[in-house]
C-alpha positions as CSV (number, residue, x, y, z in Angstrom):
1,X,81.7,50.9,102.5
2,X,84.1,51.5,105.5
3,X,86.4,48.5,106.4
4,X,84.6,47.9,109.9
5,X,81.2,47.5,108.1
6,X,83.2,44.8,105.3
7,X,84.4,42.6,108.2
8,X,80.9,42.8,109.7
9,X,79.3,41.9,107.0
10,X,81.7,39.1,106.6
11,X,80.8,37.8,110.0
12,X,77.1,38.0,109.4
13,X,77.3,36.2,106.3
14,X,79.2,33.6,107.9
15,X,77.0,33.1,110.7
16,X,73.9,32.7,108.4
17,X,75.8,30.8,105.8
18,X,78.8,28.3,107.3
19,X,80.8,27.2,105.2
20,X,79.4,29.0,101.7
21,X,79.4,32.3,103.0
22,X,82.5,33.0,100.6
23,X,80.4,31.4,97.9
24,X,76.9,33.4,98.7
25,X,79.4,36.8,98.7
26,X,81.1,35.8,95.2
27,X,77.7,35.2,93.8
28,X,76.4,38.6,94.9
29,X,79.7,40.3,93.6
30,X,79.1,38.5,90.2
31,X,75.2,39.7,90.0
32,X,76.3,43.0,90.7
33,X,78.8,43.5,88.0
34,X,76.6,41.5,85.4
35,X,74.0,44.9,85.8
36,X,76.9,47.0,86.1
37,X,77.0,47.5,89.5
38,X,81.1,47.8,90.0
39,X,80.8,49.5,93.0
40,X,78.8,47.0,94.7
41,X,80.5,44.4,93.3
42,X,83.8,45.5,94.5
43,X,81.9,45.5,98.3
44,X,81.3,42.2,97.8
45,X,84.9,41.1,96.3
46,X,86.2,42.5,98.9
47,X,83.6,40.8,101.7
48,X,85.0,37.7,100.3
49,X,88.3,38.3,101.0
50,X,87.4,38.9,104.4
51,X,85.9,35.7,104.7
52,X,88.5,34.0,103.6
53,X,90.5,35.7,106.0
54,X,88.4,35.0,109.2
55,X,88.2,31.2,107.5
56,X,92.2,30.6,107.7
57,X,93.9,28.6,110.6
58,X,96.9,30.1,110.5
59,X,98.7,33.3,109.0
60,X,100.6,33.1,105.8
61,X,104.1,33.0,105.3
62,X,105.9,36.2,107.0
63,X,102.4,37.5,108.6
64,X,103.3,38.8,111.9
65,X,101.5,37.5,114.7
66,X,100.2,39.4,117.9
């Protein structure tokens, strides 16, 4: 899956989900991988992430900022 499609994902899930969008992701990336579905579980890890990155309030420590 292409980076743009991750994020966008990210956003839908968050618009349909709130606040457990990172939890509705990490439960699809854990039903994936328990049928052996590592690709598609990797998606999904990595939709997470982006979650948790369009979640923060700030950057981390040392992030550059535009």
């Amino acid at each position: 899956m292409e980076e743009l499609d991750v994020w966008r994902t990210a956003h839908v899930l968050m618009k349909q989900h709130g606040d457990q969008a990172a939890l509705v992701a990490a439960k699809r990336s854990d039903e994936l991988f328990a049928v052996n579905d590592f690709v598609g579980a990797t998606v999904f890890h990595r939709i997470v992430r982006a979650i948790l990155d369009l979640e923060r309030k700030r950057p981390c420590d040392g992030e550059s900022v535009n």
